[in-house]
C-alpha positions in Angstrom: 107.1 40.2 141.0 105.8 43.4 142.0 102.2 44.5 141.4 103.5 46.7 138.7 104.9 44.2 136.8 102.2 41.9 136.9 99.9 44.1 135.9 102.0 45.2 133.3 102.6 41.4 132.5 98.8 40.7 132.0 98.3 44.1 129.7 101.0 43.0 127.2 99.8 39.3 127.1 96.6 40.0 127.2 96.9 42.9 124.7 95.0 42.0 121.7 91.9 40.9 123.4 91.5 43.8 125.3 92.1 46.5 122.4 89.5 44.7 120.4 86.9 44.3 123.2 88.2 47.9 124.6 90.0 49.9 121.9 90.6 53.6 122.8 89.0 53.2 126.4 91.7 53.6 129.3 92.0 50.7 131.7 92.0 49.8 135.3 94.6 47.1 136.1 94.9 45.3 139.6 96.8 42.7 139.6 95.7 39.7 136.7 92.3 41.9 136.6 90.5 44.8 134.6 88.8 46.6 137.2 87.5 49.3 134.9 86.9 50.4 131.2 87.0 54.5 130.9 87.0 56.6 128.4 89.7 58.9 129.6 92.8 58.5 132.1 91.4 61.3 134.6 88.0 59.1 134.9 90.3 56.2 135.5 91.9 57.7 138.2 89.0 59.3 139.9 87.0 56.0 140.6 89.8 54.2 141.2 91.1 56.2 144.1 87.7 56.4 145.3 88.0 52.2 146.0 91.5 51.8 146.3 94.9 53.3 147.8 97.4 54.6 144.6 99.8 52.6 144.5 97.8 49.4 144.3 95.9 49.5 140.7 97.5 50.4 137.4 95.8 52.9 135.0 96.5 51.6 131.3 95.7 53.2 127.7 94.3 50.4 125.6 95.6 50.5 122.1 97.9 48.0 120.1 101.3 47.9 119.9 104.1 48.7 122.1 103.7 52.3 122.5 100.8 51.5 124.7 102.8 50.5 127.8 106.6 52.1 126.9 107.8 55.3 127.0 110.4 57.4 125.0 112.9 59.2 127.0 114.5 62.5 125.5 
């Protein structure tokens, strides 16, 4: 599995409890771990290249259902 997909992986099972400790916030995913709690995707992204190299953490929005972590393609 790649670090994507586990990161991925945790968000969706782990969905409900964040939203309702973290609803609305934007999260910082590295591997089974939230690394972060923002309150927007460019403060997300900011710190976390400041500790880590992109391409190694996962920036998530933090709301329920499915549209949280897919995307419609037109």
């Amino acid at each position: 599995m790649t670090p994507f997909e586990t990161e991925l992986s945790y968000f969706i099972a782990h969905q409900d409890e964040l939203v309702a400790k973290h609803p609305g916030k934007t999260l910082v995913l590295r591997g089974e771990k939230v690394e972060g709690v923002y309150d927007n995707a460019l403060a997300a992204l900011v710190d976390a290249q400041s500790k880590w190299p992109l391409g190694t953490f996962m920036i998530q929005p933090c709301f329920a259902g499915p549209g949280a972590y897919t995307a419609i393609l037109a």
